[in-house]
C-alpha positions in Angstrom: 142.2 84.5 88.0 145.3 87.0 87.5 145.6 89.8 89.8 147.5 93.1 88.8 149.7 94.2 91.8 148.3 97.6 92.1 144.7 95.4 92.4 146.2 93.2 95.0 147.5 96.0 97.1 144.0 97.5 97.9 142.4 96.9 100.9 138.8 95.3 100.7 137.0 97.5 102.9 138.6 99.9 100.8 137.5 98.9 98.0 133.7 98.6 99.1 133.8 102.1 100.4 134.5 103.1 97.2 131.9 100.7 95.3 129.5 101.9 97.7 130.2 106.1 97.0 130.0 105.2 93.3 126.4 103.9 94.0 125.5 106.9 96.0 126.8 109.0 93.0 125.1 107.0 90.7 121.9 107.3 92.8 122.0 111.1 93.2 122.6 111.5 89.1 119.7 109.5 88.6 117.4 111.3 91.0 118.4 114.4 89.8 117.8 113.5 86.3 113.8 112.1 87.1 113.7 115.9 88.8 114.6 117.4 85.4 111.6 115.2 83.3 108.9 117.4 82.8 105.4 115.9 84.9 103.0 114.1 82.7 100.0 114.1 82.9 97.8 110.7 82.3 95.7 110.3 79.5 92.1 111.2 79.8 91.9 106.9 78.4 93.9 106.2 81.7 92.3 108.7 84.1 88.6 106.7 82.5 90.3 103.2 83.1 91.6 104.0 86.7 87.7 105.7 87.3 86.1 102.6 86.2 88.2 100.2 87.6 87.4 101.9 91.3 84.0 101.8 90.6 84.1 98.3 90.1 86.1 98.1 93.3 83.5 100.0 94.8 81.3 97.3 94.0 83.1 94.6 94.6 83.4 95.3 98.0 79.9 96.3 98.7 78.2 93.2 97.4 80.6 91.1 99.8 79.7 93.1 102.6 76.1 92.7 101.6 76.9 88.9 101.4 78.7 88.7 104.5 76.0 90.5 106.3 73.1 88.3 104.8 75.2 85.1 105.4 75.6 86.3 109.3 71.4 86.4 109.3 71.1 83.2 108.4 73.4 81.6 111.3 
């Protein structure tokens, strides 16, 4: 691997101080960027799935209480 001069005359730490306030920039572009995208809304197909899907959650958990419960009466 070949190193320039001007590359070999850097510090490390130097180096990862720099590395590390280009990732802060990078971070603050892209956060201000997702500020700038308008909110969307889901669709009413999504808002249904997500309804249905806790209502089967719902459920779910209720018939395994109702079996824990009725597996505790038989002990």
């Amino acid at each position: 691997m070949l190193v320039s001069t001007q590359e070999a005359s850097v510090h490390p730490l130097l180096l990862d101080e720099l590395a590390a306030a280009r990732v802060d920039d990078l971070r603050r572009q892209a956060s201000r960027e997702r500020r700038a995208l308008p909110l969307l809304r889901p669709s009413p197909v999504a808002r249904a799935a997500r309804r249905s899907l806790h209502e089967l959650g719902f459920l779910l958990v209720g018939a395994g209480l109702r079996l824990v419960t009725a597996g505790e009466r038989l002990r």
